[in-house]
Every structure is written in C-alpha cells, then in structure tokens.
N, C-alpha and C positions, 0 to 999 in steps of 0.2 A: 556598572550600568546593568541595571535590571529590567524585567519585563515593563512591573509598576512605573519606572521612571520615564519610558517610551507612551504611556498611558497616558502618564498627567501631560507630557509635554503635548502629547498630542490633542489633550483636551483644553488648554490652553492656545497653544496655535487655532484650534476651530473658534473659540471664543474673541481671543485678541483682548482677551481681560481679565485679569487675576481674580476679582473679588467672582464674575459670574464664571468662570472656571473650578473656583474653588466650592461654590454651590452645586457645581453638576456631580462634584469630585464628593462632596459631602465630608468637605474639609474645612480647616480651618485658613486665610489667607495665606498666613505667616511660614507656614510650614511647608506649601506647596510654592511660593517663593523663593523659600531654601532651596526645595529640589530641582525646581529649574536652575536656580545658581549653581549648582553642586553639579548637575548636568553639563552646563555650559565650560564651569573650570573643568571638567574629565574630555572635554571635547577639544579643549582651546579654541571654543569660536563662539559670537556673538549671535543665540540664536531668533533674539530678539528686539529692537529699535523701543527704549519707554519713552515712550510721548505722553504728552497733558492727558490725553482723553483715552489715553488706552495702549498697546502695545501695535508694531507690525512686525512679519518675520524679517528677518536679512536675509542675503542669497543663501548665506550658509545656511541657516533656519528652514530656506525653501526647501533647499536639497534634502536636508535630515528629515525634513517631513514627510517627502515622498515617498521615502527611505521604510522610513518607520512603519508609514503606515502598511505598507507591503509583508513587513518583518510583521505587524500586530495581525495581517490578516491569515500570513501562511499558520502564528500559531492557534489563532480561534480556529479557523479548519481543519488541522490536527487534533486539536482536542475535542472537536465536535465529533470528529469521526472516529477517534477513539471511546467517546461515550457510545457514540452506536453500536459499534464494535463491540462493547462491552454486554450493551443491553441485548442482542443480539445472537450473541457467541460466532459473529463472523469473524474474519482474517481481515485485517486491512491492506489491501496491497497497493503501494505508493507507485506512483507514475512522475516521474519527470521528463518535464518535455519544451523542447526551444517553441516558439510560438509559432515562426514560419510551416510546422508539421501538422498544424491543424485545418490547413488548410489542403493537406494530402489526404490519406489513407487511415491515418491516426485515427483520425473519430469513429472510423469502422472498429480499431480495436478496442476501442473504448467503448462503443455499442455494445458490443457483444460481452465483455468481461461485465459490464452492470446486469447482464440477462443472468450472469452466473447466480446462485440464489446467496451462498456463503462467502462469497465477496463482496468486501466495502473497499470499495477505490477513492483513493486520495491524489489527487493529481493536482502537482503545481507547475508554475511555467518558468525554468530554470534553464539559466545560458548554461550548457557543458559543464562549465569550471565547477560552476555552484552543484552540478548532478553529480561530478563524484564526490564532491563535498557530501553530498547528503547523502550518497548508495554508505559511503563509508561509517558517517553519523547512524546509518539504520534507518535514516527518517523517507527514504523509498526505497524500491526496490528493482525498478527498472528507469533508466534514463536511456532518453532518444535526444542526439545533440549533431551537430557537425565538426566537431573538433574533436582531431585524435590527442589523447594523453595516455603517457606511461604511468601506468602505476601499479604494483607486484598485486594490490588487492581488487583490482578491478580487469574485468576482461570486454574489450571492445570488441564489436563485430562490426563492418560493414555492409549494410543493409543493401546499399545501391547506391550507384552515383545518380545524381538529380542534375540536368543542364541551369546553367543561370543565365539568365535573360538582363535585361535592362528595364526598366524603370523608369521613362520619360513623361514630361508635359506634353501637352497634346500640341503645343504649340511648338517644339522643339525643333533646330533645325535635322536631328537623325531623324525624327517620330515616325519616318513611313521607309526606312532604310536598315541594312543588316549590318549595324557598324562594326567596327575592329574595336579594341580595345586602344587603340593607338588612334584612333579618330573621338573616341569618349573621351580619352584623357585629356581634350582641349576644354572638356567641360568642368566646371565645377561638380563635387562629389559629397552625397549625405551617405553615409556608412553607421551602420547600427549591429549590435550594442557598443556603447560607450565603456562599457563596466560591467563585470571584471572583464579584466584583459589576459591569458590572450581568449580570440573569441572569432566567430565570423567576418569582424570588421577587419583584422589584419590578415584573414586568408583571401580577403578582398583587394585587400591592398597590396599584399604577396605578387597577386597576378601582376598589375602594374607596374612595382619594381622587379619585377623575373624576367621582365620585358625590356628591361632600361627604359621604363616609363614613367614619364614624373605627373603625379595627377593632384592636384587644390582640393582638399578637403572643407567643406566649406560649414560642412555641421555634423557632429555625433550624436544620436541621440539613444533611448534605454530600449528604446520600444521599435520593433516593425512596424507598423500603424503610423506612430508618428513620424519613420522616416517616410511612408508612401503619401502620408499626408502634407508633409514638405516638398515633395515631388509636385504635388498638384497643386500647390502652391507658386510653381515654377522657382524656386531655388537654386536647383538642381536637380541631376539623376541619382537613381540607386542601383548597384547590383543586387539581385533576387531574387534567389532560388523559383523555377519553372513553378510549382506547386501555388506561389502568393500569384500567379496570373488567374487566380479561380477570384479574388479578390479585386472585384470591378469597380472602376471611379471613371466617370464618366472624362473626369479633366487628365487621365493616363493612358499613356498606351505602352504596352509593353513588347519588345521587339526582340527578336534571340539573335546572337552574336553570331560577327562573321566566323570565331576561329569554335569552332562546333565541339572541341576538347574541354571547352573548360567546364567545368561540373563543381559542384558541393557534394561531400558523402553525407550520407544518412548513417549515420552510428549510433547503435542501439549498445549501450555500459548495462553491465550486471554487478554484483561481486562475485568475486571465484569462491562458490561454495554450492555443496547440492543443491539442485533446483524443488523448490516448493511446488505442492500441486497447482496451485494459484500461478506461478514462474512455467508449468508445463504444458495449462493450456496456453497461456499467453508465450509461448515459442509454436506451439501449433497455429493459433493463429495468426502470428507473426508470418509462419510458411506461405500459409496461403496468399496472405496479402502481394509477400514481396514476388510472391510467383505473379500474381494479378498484374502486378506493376512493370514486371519486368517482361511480360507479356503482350503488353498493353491494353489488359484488362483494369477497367475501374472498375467499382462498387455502384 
C-alpha cells in the first residue's frame, strides 16, 4: 500500500463514481479500477457497494476513509513544511500533542515558539501511542500525552497531574452534584479514543475497575469533541480532563468528583539524545508555563 493508492481511493470515495474519479485522477477508468481492487484484496474488505448508478462505501470503506484521509493530511503538512523549511533555511520542529492539551496552556507554547524567527513548527494531534511512534520515526520532536510507556529511547517527564471532572447533560440526574465514581458508574459511559489502544480511555476505565466498579460503555469514539458532543446529546457522560471545562456547550455541565485524588498526568516524551536549541528554548518555556500552572497562574 502506498501513498498514490490512499489518493485514488480517496478520490473515488468523494466522487462515488469511477469513470468521474478517473477524470479528476486524469486516468484512465480501467486502471484505477485495478487499484481499488488490488486495494481492497491487501485489505480483506469490501471498500465499496457497485450499484446501477454508481458506487457507495461500506462500513469498512467508512472507516478506511476517515482513516486516510487523516494519514493524506498529516503527510501534505509534512511536506509543506519541509518546503518551507527548505526555502527558508529554518529547523522544523515537530510537536505532538493529545487534543484535550489545547485547551490548556499548550497554545501559549505554541505562541511563542512561532514568534521564534528560525523555527518552522509542525504540529499534529497524536494519542501517546502514535507520539512515540513518531519522536522514534524523527517525524517530531516533542510529544505532550497522558500515558506513561517504557521505552529505552524515549524519556518521559511528568509535567503535572490535571483533576478530571465529569462531563454531564444538562438534564442529568448528578448535573448540580459532586458525584463518587461509584454513583457515575450507574450511568452509561462514552470514553475516547477508541484507537490505538492503550490510551486515555482504559486509564479511564482503570479507575472503575480499581474500585470493584462495573460501568456500561455505551460508545467509543476517536475524537474528544465527538465524545462532548455525545454528551450533549444526552447519551451519556465523559470523564475529562479539568483543562476541556474551557470548552463550553450550553447543553453540559461539568462537575469535579467526589474522591478529589483522581487526576490525569500531563507527560511531555522526548528522545534521549542532546537537546537542540529549538528543544532548549522550548524546555525554558515549558518551565515557566508549568510553574504558571502549578501556581495557579494562567496566561
């Protein structure tokens, strides 16, 4: 499977028709035919439904789409920013980061390292797992996650512990109360990400069986957003790192737990190797920040 083959599939799924896909493609039909089939047998799955009048995706088709298209964007923004890079003669210094962290203190770091003049920042939004993936690949250079991993080439810090809160409809019977975790657990439960695993959604889940607590999962989903937007949906709750209460929906409220210990760390992955000058402001002001933070100073 290659980049091209992610291209055409995805320019065929937006179309839903071979002959005006293979126009956009400035192909020939037959051949771009092939490579969806050639596609689908490396997959083992049906990414497509042919109907009379044209194609639809299948579930599986949905998923790989979504999929792709994320995979097609992180590398057009790599290679953009290494054109700059080039035209430029800046550093590019890569950022990954869980999503829940942009609604902290992060954007102040991210502020400030674009004021640098010889810094090109690349920043994608990577659960943990996928950040030392990528510090290891080279393809950044700093990830900010909540999951500790061992691994001899990378070195974790703990940044600070963050409180996690709840996530309720507005209508909910806790919505105006400081539940237990043993009074949540009668609720149904949306936990996010779904993938990869392991990830935030099983330190989530960790608490409730640590507790001899059995709790109904009632949806996984990839995104934060989509699980708060399930929320407000009335579905069910989320647990949620304190930081996503900056993130207002009129149909949420978000309430902090009875037992006042339980927290998410903020883990900032490097690799174990000299720090770059780019890697030395960005630990200076990393200092300041988590001093801000742990002070109760914001930005």
């Amino acid at each position: 499977m290659d980049i091209r083959q992610l291209r055409y599939f995805c320019t065929v799924a937006e179309e839903l028709n071979m002959t005006h896909a293979a126009e956009r493609l400035n192909m020939a039909q037959p051949p771009l035919t092939r490579r969806i089939r050639q596609l689908e047998t490396e997959l083992g799955a049906a990414l497509f439904e042919r109907k009379p009048r044209g194609l639809a995706l299948t579930h599986e088709g949905k998923f790989f789409l979504e999929h792709a298209l994320q995979i097609l964007e992180k590398v057009d923004t790599t290679v953009a920013a290494t054109r700059r890079m080039a035209r430029r003669g800046h550093q590019v210094f890569g950022i990954g980061m869980v999503g829940s962290l942009l609604y902290g203190q992060l954007p102040q770091l991210i502020r400030r390292l674009r004021q640098t003049d010889d810094i090109e920042l690349l920043l994608l939004e990577l659960t943990t797992v996928s950040q030392i993936q990528a510090l290891k690949a080279g393809r950044i250079d700093i990830g900010f996650g909540r999951l500790r991993i061992d691994d001899p080439d990378i070195v974790q810090e703990v940044l600070f512990n963050e409180p996690i809160v709840a996530a309720l409809p507005v209508s909910h019977p806790l919505a105006n109360t400081t539940p237990t975790l043993a009074q949540l657990a009668e609720y149904p439960l949306i936990t996010y990400p779904a993938s990869p695993r392991p990830s935030y959604a099983d330190a989530v889940l960790a608490l409730f069986r640590l507790r001899g607590l059995r709790v109904r999962v009632i949806q996984e989903t990839n995104e934060l957003q989509t699980a708060i937007g399930l929320v407000a949906s009335d579905m069910g709750f989320s647990l949620v790192p304190e930081q996503v209460m900056r993130m207002h929906r009129d149909e949420i409220v978000y309430v902090r737990l009875a037992e006042s210990n339980i927290t998410s760390p903020i883990i900032c992955s490097r690799r174990r190797e000299p720090a770059t000058p780019a890697m030395t402001l960005t630990n200076e002001i990393l200092e300041e920040l988590v001093a801000n933070r742990l002070e109760g100073r914001y930005p």
